[in-house]
C-alpha positions as CSV (number, residue, x, y, z in Angstrom):
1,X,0.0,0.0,0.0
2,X,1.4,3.6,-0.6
3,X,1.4,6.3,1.5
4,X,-0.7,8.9,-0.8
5,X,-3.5,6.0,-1.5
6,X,-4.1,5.0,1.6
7,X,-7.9,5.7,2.8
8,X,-6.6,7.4,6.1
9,X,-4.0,9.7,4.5
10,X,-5.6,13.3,5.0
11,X,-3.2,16.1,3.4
12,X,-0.1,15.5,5.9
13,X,2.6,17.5,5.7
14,X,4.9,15.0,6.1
15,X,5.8,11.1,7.1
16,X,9.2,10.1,7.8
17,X,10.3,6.4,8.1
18,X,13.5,5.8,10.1
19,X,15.3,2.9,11.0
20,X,18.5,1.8,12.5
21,X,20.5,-1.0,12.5
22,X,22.5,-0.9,15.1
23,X,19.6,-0.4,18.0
24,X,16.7,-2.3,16.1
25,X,14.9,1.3,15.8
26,X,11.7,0.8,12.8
27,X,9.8,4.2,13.3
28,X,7.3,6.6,11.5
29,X,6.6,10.2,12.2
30,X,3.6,11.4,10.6
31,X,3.2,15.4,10.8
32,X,-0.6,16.2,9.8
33,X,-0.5,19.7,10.2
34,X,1.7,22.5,11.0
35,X,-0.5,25.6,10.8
36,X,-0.7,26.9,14.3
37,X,2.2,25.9,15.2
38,X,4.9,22.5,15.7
39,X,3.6,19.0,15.8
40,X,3.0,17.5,18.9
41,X,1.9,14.5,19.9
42,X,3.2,11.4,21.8
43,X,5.8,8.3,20.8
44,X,3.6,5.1,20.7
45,X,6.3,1.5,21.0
46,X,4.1,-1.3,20.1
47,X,4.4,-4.8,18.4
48,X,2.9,-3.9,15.0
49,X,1.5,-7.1,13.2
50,X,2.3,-5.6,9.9
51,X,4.2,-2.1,8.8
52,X,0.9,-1.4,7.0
53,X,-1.1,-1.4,11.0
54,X,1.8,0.8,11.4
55,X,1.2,3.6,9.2
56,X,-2.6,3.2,9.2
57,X,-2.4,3.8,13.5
58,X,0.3,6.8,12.8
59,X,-1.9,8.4,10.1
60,X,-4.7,8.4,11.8
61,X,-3.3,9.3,15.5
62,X,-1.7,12.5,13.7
63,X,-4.4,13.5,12.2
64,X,-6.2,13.5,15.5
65,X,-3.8,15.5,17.3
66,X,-4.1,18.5,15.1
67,X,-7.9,18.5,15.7
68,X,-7.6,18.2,19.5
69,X,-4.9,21.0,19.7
70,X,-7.0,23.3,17.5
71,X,-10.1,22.4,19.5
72,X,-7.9,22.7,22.9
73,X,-6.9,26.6,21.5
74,X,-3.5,25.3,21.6
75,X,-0.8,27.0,19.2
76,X,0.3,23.8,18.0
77,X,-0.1,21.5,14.8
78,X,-0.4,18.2,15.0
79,X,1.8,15.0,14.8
80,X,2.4,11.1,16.0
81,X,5.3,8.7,15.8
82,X,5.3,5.2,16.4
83,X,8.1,2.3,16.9
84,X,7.5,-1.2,15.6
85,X,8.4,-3.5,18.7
86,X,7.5,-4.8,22.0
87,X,8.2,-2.2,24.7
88,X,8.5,-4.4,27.4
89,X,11.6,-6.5,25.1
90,X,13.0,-4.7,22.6
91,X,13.1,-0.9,24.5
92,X,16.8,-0.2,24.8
93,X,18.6,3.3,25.6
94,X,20.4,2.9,22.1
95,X,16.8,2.9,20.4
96,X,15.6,5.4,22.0
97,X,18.8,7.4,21.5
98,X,18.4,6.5,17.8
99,X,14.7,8.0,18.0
100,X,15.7,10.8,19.5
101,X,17.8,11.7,16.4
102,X,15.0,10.9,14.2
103,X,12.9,13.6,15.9
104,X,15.8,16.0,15.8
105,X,16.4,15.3,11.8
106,X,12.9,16.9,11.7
107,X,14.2,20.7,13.5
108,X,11.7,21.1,15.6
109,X,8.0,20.4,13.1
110,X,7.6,17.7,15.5
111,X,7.6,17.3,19.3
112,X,7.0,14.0,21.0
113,X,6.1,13.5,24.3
114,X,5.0,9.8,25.8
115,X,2.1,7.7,24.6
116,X,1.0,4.0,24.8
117,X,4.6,1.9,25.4
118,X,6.5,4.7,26.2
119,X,7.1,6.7,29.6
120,X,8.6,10.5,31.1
121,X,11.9,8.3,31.6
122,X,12.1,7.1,28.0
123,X,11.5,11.0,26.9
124,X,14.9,11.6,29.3
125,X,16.8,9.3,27.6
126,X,15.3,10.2,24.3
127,X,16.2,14.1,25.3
128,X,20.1,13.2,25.1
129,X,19.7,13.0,21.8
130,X,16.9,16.1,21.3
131,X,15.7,19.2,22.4
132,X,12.4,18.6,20.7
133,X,10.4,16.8,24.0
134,X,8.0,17.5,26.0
135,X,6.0,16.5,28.8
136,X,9.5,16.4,30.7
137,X,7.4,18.0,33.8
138,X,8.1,21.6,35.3
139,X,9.5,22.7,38.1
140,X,11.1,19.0,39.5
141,X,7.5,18.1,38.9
142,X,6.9,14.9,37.2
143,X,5.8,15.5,33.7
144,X,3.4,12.0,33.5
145,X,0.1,13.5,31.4
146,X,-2.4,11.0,32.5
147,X,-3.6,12.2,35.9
148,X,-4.4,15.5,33.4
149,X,-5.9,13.3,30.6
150,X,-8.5,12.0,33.4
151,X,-9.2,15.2,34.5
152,X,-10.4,16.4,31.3
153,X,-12.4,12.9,30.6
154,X,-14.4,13.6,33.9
155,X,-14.7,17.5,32.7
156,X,-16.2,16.1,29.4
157,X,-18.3,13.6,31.1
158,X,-20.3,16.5,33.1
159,X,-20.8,17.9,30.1
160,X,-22.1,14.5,27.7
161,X,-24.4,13.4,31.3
162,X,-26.2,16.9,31.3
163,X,-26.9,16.3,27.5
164,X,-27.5,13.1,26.9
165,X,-29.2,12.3,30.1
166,X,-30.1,15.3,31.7
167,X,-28.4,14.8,34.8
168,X,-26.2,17.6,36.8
169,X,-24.4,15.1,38.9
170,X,-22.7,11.6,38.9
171,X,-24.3,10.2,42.2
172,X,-25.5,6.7,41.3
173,X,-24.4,7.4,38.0
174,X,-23.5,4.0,36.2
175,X,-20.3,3.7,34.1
176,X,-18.7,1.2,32.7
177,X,-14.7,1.5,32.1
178,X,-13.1,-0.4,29.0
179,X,-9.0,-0.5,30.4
180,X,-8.1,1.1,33.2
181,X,-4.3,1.6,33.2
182,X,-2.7,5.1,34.1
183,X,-5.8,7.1,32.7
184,X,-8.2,4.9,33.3
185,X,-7.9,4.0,36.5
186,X,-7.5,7.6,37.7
187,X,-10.8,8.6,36.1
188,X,-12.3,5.6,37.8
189,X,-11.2,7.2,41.3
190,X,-12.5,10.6,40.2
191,X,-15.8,8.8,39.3
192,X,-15.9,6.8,42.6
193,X,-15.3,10.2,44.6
194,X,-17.9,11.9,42.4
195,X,-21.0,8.9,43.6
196,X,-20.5,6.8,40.7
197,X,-21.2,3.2,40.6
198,X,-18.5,1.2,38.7
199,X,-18.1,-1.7,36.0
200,X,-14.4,-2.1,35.3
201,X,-12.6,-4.2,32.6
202,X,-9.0,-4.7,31.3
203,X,-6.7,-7.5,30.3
204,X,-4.3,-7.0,33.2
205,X,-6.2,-9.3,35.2
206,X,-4.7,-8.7,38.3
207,X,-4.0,-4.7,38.4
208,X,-8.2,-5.3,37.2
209,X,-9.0,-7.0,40.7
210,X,-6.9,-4.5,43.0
211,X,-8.8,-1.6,41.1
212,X,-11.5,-2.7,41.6
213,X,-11.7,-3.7,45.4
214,X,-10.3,-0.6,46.6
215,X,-13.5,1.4,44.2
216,X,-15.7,-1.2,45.4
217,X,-16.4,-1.9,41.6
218,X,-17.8,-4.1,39.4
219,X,-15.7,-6.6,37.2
220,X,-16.2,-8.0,33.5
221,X,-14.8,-9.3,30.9
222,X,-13.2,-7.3,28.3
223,X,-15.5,-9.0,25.5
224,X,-18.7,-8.2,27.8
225,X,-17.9,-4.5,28.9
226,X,-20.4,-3.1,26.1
227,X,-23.5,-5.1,27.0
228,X,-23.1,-3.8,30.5
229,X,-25.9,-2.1,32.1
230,X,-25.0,1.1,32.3
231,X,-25.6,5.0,31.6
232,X,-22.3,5.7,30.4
233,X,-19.6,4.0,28.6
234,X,-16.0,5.0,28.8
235,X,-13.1,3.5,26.2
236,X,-9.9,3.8,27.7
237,X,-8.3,1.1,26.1
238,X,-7.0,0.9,22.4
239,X,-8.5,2.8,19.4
240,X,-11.3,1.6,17.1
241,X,-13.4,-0.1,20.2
242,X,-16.7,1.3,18.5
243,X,-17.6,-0.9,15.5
244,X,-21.1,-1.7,14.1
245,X,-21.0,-4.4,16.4
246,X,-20.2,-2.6,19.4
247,X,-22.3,0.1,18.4
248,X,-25.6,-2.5,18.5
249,X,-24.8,-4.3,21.6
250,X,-24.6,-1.1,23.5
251,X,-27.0,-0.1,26.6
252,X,-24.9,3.2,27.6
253,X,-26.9,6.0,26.5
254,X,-23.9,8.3,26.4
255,X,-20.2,7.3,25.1
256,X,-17.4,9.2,26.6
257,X,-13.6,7.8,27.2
258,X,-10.0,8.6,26.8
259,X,-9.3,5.9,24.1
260,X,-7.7,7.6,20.6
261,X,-10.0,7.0,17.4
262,X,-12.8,5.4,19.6
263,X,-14.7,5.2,16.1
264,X,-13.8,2.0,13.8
265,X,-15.0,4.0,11.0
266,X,-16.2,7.5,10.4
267,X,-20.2,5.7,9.9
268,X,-20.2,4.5,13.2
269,X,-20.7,8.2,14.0
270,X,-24.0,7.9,12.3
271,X,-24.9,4.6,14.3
272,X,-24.2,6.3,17.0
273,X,-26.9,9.1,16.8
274,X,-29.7,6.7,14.6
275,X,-29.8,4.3,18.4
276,X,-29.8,7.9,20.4
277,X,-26.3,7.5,22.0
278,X,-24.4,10.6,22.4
279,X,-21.1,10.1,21.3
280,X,-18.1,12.5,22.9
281,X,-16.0,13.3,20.2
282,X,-12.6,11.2,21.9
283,X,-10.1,14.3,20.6
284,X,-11.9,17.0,22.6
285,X,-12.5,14.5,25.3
286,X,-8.6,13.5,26.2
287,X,-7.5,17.1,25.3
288,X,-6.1,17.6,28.8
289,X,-2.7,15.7,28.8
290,X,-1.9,17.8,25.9
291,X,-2.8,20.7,27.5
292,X,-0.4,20.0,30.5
293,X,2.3,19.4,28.1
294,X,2.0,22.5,26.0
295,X,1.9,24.6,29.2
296,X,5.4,23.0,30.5
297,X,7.0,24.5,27.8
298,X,5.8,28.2,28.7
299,X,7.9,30.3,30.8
300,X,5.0,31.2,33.1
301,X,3.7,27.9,33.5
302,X,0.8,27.8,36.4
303,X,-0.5,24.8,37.6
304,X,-4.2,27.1,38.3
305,X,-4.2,27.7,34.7
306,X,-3.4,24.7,33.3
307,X,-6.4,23.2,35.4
308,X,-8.6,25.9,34.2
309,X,-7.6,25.2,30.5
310,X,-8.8,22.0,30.9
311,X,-11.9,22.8,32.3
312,X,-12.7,24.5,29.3
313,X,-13.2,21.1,27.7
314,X,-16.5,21.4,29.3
315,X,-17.2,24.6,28.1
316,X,-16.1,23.3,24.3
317,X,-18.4,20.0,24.7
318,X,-21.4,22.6,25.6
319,X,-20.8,24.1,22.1
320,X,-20.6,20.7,20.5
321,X,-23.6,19.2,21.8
322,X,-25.6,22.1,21.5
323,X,-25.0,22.5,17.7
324,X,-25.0,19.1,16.9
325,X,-28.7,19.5,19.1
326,X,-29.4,22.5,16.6
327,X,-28.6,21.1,13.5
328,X,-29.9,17.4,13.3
329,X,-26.3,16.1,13.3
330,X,-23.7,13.5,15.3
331,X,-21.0,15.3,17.4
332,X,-18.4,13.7,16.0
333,X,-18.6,16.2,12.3
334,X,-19.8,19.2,14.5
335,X,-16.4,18.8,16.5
336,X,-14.5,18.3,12.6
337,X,-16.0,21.4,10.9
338,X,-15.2,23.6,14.6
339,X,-11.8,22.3,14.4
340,X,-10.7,22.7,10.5
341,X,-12.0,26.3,11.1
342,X,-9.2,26.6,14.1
343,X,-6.3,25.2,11.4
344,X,-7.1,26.1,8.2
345,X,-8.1,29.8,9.3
């Protein structure tokens, strides 16, 4: 397959494949759009079956990230890289030297930061090789985005209850979580502190059960999670956990998560809104790890106003919902058209 003909290449700037030999390093950095500013957006290290699941996951996780910083008013573009191989046996200080010099071939169009299979002490080592890295932290402050990516999935949840189900508060409120690792399980916390009552899955079965008893929750399996009975249903997992399938064995009445390209296609979007589910776009939704990050790299970084940035995720989900309300249509293009207003001006 070539790059210009596949079906989720969308006008980006630029894609660079890098390898090298000595470390093991097979990468790809996709840059989507540079328009408001560099690209940022996190290093993902994962066992690709195929180079092909490679450039399709890199494509379509850039693209996303120029939406979300335009929607997050952030003056940044978007952009993704990936490494084919197993983080937890093929990581090394050499490959992650050698991707650091991949990022710094590119002078500065594209920042990464840590993602899925890669951590702040990777983006260290990868920084000996780069200036072009964030989420580094502030201030001897640890620079880990997910306790700020939950933050913003609960702020987007207030907002996706009130319209979907007309409620102003979570107490009782039933959600079920799809993976609860780093962000997941602390926007299961914020839930539980919030009233709500819990069904949990993920395929670490035993990080799953310690969760879980200390939230009091409810456990499934990961194939079951969307015929729970719940209100809401949250994807923190891997993207594409919406298909048709999914879609028809739902009982949720509102979607909201953390998870990347929740949507296996761009029509599940319309299966979405023909059962009456109200889908939270997942780019406006997980905005607020990328918030955090953009602010470290201000000189007058505030921890008050990063929090408040992210609040406004809230604020942005109003808008959505209420013109998608207004004009007959599914979230998911209201949040598309506000965001290619934001970067192509």
């Amino acid at each position: 397959m070539t790059v210009f003909s596949h079906p989720d290449f969308d006008h980006h700037q630029r894609i660079v494949f890098g390898a090298d030999a000595a470390s093991g390093l097979r990468a790809i950095i996709a840059i989507h759009n540079t328009r408001r500013g560099p690209a940022l957006g996190g290093l993902r290290i994962y066992p690709y079956a195929s180079d092909d699941e490679a450039l399709t996951d890199v494509l379509r996780l850039s693209r996303g990230m120029t939406y979300k910083s335009a929607l997050a008013d952030l003056p940044l573009g978007g952009g993704k890289a990936v490494i084919i191989a197993d983080p937890r046996r093929d990581k090394t200080p050499e490959l992650l030297r050698a991707m650091g010099r991949l990022v710094d071939s590119l002078n500065g169009d594209y920042i990464t930061a840590e993602d899925s299979g890669s951590s702040e002490a990777d983006m260290r080592v990868i920084a000996e090789t780069t200036e072009h890295v964030g989420g580094l932290g502030h201030d001897g402050v640890s620079g880990d985005p997910s306790p700020f990516t939950a933050k913003g999935v609960f702020c987007a949840m207030r907002s996706a209850v009130r319209h979907g189900l007309g409620r102003d508060d979570f107490d009782g409120l039933r959600v079920g979580i799809q993976g609860v690792g780093h962000v997941g399980a602390q926007l299961a916390r914020q839930l539980h502190e919030a009233g709500a009552r819990l069904i949990l899955t993920d395929v670490d079965r035993d990080a799953l059960g310690q969760l879980a008893a200390s939230l009091e929750a409810d456990i499934t399996t990961p194939e079951a999670i969307a015929e729970a009975d719940v209100d809401v249903f949250a994807p923190c997992a891997m993207g594409a956990a919406l298909s048709a399938s999914v879609v028809e064995r739902l009982k949720a009445r509102v979607v909201c998560g953390a998870a990347n390209n929740q949507l296996a296609s761009p029509d599940i979007a319309d299966l979405l809104k023909a059962r009456g589910i109200l889908y939270t776009p997942d780019y406006v939704a997980n905005a607020g790890g990328v918030i955090e990050i953009a602010w470290q790299r201000r000189h007058d970084y505030r921890r008050d106003a990063v929090m408040a940035h992210i609040a406004g995720i809230e604020t942005t989900l109003d808008e959505i919902f209420e013109r998608a309300r207004r004009e007959d249509s599914d979230p998911n293009s209201v949040a598309d058209a506000l965001a290619r207003e934001r970067f192509r001006g």
